[in-house]
C-alpha positions as CSV (number, residue, x, y, z in Angstrom):
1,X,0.0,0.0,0.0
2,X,1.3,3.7,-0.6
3,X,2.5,5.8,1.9
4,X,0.7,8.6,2.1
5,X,2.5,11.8,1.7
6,X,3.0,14.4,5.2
7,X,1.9,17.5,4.3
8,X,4.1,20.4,5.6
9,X,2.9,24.2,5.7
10,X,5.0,26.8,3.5
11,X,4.6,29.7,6.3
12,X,7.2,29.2,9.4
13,X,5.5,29.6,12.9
14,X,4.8,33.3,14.0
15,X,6.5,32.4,17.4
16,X,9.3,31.1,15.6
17,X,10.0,34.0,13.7
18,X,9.2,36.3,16.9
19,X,12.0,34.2,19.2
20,X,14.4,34.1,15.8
21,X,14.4,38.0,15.8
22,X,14.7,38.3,19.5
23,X,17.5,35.8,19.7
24,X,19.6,37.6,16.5
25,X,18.7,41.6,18.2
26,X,20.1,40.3,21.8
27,X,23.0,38.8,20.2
28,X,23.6,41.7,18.4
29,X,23.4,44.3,21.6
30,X,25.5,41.9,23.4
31,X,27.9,42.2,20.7
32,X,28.1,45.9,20.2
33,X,28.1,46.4,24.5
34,X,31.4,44.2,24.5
35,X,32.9,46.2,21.2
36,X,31.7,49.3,23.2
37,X,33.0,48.2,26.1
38,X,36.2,47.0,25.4
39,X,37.0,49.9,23.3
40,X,36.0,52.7,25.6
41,X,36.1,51.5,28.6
42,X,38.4,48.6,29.0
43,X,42.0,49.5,30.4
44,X,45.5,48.5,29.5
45,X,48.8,49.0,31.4
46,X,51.0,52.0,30.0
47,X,54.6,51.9,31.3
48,X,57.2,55.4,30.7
49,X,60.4,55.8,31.3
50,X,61.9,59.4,32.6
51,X,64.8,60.9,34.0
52,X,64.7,63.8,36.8
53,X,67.6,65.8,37.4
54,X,68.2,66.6,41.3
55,X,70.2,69.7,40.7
56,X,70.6,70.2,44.7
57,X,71.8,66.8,45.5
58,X,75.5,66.1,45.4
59,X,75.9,62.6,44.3
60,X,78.4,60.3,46.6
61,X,79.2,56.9,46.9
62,X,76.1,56.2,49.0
63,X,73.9,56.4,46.2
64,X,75.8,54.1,44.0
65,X,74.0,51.1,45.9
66,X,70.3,50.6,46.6
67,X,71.1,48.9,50.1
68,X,71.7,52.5,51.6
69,X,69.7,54.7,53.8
70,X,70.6,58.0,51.5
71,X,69.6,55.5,48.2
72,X,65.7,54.2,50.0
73,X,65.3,57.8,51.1
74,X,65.9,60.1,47.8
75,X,64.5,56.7,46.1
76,X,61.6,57.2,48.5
77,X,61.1,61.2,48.3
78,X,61.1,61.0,44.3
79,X,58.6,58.2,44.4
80,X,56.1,60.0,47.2
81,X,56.4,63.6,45.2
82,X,55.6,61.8,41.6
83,X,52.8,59.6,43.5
84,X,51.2,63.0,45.3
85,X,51.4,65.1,42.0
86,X,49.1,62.4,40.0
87,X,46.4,61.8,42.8
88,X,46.1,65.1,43.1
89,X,45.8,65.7,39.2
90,X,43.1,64.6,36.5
91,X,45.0,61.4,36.1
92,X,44.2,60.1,39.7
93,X,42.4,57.4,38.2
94,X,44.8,56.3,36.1
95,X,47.9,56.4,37.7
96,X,49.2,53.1,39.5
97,X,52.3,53.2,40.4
98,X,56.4,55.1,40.1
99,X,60.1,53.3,40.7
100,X,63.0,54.9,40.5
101,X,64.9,52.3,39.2
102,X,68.6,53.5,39.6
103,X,70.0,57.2,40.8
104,X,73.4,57.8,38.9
105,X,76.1,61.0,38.6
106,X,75.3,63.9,36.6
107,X,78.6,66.2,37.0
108,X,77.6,66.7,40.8
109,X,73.8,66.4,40.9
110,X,72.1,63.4,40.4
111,X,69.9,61.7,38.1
112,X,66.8,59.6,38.6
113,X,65.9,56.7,36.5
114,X,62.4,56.6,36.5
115,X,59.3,54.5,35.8
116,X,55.6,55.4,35.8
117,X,52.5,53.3,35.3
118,X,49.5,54.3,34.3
119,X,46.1,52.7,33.1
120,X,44.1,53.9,30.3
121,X,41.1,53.0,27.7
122,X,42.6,50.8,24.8
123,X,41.3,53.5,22.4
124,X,43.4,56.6,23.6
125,X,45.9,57.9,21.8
126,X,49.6,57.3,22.8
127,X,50.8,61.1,21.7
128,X,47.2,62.5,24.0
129,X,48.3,60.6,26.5
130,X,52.2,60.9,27.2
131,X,51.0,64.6,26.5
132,X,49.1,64.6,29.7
133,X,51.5,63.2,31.5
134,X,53.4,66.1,30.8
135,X,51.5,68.4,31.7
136,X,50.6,66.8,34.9
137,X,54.8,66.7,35.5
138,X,55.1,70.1,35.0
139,X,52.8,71.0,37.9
140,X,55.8,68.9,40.0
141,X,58.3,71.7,40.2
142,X,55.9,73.1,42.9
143,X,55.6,70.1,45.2
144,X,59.4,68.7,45.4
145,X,59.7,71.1,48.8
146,X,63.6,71.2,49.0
147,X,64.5,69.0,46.3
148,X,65.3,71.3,42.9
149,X,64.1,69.6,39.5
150,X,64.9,69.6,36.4
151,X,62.1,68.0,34.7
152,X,62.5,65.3,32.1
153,X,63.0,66.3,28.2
154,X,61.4,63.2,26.8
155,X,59.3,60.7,28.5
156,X,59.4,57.3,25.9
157,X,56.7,55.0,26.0
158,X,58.0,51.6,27.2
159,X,56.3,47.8,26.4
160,X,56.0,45.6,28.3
161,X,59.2,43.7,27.6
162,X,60.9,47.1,27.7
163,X,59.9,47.8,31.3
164,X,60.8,44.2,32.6
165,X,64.2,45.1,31.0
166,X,65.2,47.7,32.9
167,X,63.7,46.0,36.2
168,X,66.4,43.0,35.8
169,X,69.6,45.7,35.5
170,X,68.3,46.7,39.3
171,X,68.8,44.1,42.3
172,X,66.5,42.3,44.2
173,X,63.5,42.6,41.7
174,X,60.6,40.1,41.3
175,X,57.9,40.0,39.3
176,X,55.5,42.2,41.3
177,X,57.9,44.7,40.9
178,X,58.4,44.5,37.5
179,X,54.8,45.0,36.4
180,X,54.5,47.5,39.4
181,X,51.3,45.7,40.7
182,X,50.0,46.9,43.7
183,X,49.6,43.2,44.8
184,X,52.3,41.1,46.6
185,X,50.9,37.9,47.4
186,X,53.6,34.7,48.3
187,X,51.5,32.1,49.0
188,X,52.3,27.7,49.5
189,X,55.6,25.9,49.3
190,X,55.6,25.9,45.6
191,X,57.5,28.5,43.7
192,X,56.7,29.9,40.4
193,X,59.3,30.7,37.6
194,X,60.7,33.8,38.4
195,X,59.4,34.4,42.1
196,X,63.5,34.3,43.2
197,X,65.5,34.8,40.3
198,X,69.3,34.8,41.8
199,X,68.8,31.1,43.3
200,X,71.1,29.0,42.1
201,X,71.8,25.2,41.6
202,X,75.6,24.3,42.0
203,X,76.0,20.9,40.8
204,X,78.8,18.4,41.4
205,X,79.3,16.0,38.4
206,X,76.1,16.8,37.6
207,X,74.4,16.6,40.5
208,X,72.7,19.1,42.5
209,X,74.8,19.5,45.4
210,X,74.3,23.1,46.9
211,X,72.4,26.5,46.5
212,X,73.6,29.5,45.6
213,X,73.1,33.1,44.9
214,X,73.2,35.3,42.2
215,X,75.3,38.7,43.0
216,X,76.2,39.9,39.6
217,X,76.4,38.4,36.1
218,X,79.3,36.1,36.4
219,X,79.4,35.6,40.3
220,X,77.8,33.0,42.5
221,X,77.9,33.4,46.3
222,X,77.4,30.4,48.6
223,X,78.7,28.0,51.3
224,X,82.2,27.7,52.2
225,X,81.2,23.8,53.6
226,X,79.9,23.0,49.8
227,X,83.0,22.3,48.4
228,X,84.6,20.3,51.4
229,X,84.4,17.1,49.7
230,X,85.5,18.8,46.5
231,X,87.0,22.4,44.8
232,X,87.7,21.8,41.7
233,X,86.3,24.5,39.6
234,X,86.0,21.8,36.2
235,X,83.7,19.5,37.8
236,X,81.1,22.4,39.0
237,X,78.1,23.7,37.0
238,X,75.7,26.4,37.7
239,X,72.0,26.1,36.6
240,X,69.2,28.9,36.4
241,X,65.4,28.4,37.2
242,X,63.0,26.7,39.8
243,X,63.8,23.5,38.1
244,X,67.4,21.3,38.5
245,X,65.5,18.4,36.1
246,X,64.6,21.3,33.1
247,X,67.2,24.0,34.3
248,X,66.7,27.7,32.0
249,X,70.5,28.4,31.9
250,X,73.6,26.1,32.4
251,X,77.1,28.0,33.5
252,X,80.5,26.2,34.1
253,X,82.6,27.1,36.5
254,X,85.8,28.9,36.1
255,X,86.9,29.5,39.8
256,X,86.2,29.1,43.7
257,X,87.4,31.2,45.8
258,X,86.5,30.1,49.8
259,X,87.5,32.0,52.9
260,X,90.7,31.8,54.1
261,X,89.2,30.9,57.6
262,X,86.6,28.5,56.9
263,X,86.6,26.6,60.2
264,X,84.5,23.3,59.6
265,X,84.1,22.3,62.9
266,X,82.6,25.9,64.2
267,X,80.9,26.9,61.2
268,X,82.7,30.0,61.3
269,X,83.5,32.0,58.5
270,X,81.2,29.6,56.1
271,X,81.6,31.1,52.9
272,X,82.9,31.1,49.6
273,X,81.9,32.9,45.9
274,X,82.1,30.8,42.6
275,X,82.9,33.1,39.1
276,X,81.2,31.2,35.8
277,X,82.6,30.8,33.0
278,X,80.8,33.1,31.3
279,X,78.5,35.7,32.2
280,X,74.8,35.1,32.5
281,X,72.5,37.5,30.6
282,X,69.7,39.0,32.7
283,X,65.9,38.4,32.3
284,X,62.4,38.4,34.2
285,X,63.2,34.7,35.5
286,X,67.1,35.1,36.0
287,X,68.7,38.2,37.6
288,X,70.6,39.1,41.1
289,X,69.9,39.6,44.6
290,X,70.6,43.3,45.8
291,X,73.3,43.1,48.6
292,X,73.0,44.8,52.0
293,X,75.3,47.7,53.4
294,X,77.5,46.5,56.2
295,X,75.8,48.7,58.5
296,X,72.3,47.0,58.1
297,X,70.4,46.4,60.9
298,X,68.5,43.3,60.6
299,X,65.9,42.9,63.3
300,X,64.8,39.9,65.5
301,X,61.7,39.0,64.4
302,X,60.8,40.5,60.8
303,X,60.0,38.1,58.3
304,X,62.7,36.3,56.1
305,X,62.2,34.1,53.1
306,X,64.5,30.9,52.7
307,X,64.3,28.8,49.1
308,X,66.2,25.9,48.1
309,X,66.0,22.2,46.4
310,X,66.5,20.8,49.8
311,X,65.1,17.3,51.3
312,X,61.6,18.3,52.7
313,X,62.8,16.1,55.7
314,X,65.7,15.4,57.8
315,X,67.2,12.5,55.7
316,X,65.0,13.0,52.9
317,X,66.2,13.0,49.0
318,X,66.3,16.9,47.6
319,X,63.5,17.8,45.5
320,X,63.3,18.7,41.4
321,X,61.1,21.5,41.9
322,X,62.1,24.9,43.5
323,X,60.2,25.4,47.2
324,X,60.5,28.5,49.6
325,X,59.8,29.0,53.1
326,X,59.2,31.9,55.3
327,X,61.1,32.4,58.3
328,X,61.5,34.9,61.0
329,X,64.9,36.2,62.5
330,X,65.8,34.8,65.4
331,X,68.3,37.0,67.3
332,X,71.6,35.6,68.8
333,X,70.8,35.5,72.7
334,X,68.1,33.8,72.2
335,X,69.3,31.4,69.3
336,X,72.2,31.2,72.0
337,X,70.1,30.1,75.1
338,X,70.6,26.3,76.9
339,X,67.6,25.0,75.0
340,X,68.6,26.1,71.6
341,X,72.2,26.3,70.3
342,X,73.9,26.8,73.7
343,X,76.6,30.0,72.9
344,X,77.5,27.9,68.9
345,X,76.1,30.5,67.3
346,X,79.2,33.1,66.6
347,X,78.4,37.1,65.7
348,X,79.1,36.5,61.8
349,X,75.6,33.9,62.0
350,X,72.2,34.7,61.7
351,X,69.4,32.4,63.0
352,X,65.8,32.8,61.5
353,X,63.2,29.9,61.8
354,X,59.8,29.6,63.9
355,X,60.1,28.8,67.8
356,X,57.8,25.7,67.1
357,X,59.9,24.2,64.7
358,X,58.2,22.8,61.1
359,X,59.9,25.4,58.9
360,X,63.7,25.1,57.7
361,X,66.2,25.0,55.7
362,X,67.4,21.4,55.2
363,X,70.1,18.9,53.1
364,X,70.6,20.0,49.9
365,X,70.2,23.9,50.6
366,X,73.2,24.3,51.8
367,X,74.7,28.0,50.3
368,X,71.4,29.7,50.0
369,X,69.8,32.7,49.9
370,X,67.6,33.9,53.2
371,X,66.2,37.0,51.7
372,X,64.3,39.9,53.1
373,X,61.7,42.9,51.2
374,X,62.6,46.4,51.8
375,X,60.0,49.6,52.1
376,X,60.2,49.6,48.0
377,X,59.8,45.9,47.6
378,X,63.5,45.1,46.4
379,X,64.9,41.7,48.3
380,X,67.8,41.8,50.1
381,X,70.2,38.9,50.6
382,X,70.6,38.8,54.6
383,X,72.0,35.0,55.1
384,X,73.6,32.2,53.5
385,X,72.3,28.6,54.7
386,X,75.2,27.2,56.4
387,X,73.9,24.6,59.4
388,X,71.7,23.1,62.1
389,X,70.6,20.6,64.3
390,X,68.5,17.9,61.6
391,X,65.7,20.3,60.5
392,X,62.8,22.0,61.7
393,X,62.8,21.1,65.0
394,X,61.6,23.1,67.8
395,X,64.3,25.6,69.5
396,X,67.0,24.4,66.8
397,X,66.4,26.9,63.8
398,X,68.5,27.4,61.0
399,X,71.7,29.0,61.4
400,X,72.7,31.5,58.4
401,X,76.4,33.2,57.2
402,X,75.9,36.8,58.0
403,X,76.2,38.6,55.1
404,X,76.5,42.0,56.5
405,X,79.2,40.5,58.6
406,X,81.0,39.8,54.7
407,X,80.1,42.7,52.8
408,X,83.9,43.6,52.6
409,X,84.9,40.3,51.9
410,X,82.6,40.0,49.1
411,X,83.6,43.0,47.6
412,X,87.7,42.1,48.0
413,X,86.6,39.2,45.9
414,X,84.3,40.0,43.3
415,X,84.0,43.9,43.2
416,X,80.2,43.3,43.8
């Protein structure tokens, strides 16, 4: 029998149509609000570079290094006047951030290396803006109080790339730094490419043997006790990045040089500086540690961060993957007392931990950094992991080479 044939209507449901053309208009706003949106109101990070001239500031050695108190403070007062200028000008909103990133010699004034960071809709012009910026600059010469300006001829537009480049010819910069974020979050055990550029792996035959620390672009500092069981500069390597498995940058060694009075069975005296081969060329995930003045005061109790490929337990096998750990100084009467290190601990260490134990340097991070943050968020190399009783117990915390207690032994060797 046939099949008889389904009849279909040629006109589409009324409803239909009706939904269609609601569906295709909503769409379409949804489309032109985001276009809109991102085109107007949607905000990208602008960096610029400038340079202020301090015409009443006579430059002097003590400006030469960020670890000063005459560096942090001009740093400082340049930083404050640019910030007060632009909240206090039409930019406000747009403004995030200035870092001076290096003072230097101008016959006898000084100049201030300088970069700003601003936010601003995708679709402004580049000229309008730097133009603005400007004008808001100008309106500086009135707010420096006792500092006399000369205000910067140019100010060039920097990318991204740009900006990190200049953050990695200054010490002690990570990557919160280098975007100038206003957030500085270190969070879990874990850490990231980048977060502590100057560690280093020293590796014997191969192996990772000891930490180290990044103080220029050809020299390592570390442990004097690393290289007790050998010194020989042609079987030592030097890797870059949190990873000794899939290492960024591979250096040999050219030369050890280990203090004269390394005394292995007091500890005293416990380090020693390593020059590559070649030298190491600087980026966001690989640059150096800023070293402190002599005269730094390092207080009992401020937070210290310690990193390392170390065993995560006492007897433990080191790890592949770079971990961190924060610490508090520990000062030397009470890292001294009958309960804890009972008078071992000499002037030239430096004992940060947590009085309950759990948190420690261990095998396999011997030679170190323990690093601390300054008011303008540059890290400072403070201690060298040198020993301890096992690790992380309570009352025995790590004990640290004082680096202020080298900083003239560190500079006889390298120049650093």
């Amino acid at each position: 029998r046939p099949a008889r044939a389904t009849v279909t209507s040629r006109f589409l449901n009324p409803y239909v149509v009706f939904f269609a053309v609601v569906a295709v208009v909503i769409i379409l706003a949804v489309t032109v609000a985001l276009l809109i949106h991102f085109l107007a109101f949607d905000k990208k990070s602008y960096f610029y570079h400038s340079s202020f001239q301090i015409l009443n500031v006579n430059y002097t050695d003590q400006l030469n290094s960020p670890g000063t108190q005459q560096y942090r403070t001009l740093s400082g007062r340049i930083e404050s006047v640019i910030t007060t200028t632009f909240k206090e000008s039409n930019l406000r909103n747009q403004f995030i951030r200035a870092h001076v990133i290096k003072l230097r010699q101008s016959g006898s004034g000084v100049i201030a290396d300088t970069v700003m960071k601003f936010k601003f809709p995708r679709n402004n012009n580049g000229e309008s803006m730097k133009s603005r910026i400007e004008s808001v600059l100008r309106q500086m010469l009135n707010n420096f109080g006792n500092l006399e300006i000369n205000l910067p001829t140019e100010i060039i537009t920097l990318t991204d790339q740009d900006a990190v480049n200049l953050f990695t010819q200054e010490c002690g910069a990570r990557p919160d730094l280098m975007t100038l974020s206003e957030e500085r979050v270190i969070g879990g055990t874990k850490a990231e490419e980048g977060d502590w550029p100057w560690q280093v792996s020293l590796r014997l035959n191969n192996v990772h043997h000891c930490g180290g620390i990044l103080i220029s672009n050809i020299w390592v500092l570390t442990a004097a006790h690393c290289f007790r069981s050998n010194s020989d500069p042609n079987r030592w390597t030097a890797t870059f990045g949190i990873s000794t498995i899939f290492p960024q940058e591979r250096r040999r060694v050219n030369t050890i040089l280990i203090h004269n009075n390394y005394n292995p069975g007091t500890h005293e005296n416990d380090i020693a500086v390593v020059r590559l081969d070649r030298p190491i060329t600087f980026n966001k995930n690989i640059h150096m540690v800023c070293l402190p003045e002599a005269t730094q005061n390092i207080l009992p109790g401020s937070t210290a961060y310690v990193t390392g490929w170390g065993s995560e337990t006492y007897g433990g096998n080191t790890v592949s993957d770079l971990e961190q750990g924060r610490v508090y100084i520990i000062s030397n009467d009470v890292c001294n007392a009958p309960i804890s290190y009972d008078g071992a601990v000499f002037p030239g260490m430096l004992c940060a931990g947590l009085p309950q134990g759990g948190v420690d340097a261990c095998r396999g991070d011997s030679g170190g950094p323990l690093v601390q943050e300054d008011s303008r968020r540059l890290w400072f190399l403070v201690g060298i992991v040198s020993w301890g009783d096992q690790c992380g117990l309570a009352d025995k915390p790590g004990v640290y080479t004082r680096v202020t207690a080298y900083r003239h032994w560190i500079t006889q060797q390298t120049g650093v």
